[in-house]
C-alpha positions in Angstrom: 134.0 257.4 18.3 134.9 256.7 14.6 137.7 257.8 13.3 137.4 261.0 10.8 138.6 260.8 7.4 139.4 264.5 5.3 137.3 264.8 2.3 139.9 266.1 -0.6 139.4 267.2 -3.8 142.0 265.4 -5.2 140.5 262.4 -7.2 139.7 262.0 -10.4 136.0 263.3 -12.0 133.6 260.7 -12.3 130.7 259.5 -13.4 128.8 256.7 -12.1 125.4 255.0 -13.3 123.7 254.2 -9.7 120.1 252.7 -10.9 117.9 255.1 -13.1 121.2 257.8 -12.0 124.1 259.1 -12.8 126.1 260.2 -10.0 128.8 262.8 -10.9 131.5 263.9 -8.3 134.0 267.2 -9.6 136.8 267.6 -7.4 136.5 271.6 -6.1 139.7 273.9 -5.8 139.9 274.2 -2.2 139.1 270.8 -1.4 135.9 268.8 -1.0 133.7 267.4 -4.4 130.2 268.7 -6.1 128.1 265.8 -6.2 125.2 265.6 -8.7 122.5 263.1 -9.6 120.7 263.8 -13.1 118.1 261.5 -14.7 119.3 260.4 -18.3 117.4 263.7 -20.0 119.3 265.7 -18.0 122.9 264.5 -18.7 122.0 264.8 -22.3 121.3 268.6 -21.6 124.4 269.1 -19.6 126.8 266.9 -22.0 125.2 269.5 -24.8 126.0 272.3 -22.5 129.4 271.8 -21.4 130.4 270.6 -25.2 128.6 274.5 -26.2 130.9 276.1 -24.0 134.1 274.1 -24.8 133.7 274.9 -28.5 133.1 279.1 -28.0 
């Protein structure tokens, strides 16, 4: 049997270009990481997003 290895939350956030992808991973409080694939389109629209809320 393999040996098991924790999943923590403690790395860094990330984004990754994986083909026509970008991978993000966002460490979670609690442990363990969201992991989201978004076309380019869509990382336009969340980069707008998350630079709307930053500036309220």
């Amino acid at each position: 049997m393999a040996a098991m290895k924790p999943r923590t939350g403690d790395g860094p956030m990330e984004a990754v270009r994986e083909g026509r992808l970008i991978i993000v991973r966002v460490p979670l409080e609690g442990g363990g990481r969201l992991v989201v694939s978004v076309n380019d389109d869509e990382a336009k629209e969340l980069a707008a997003a998350l630079t709307s809320a930053v500036e309220s």
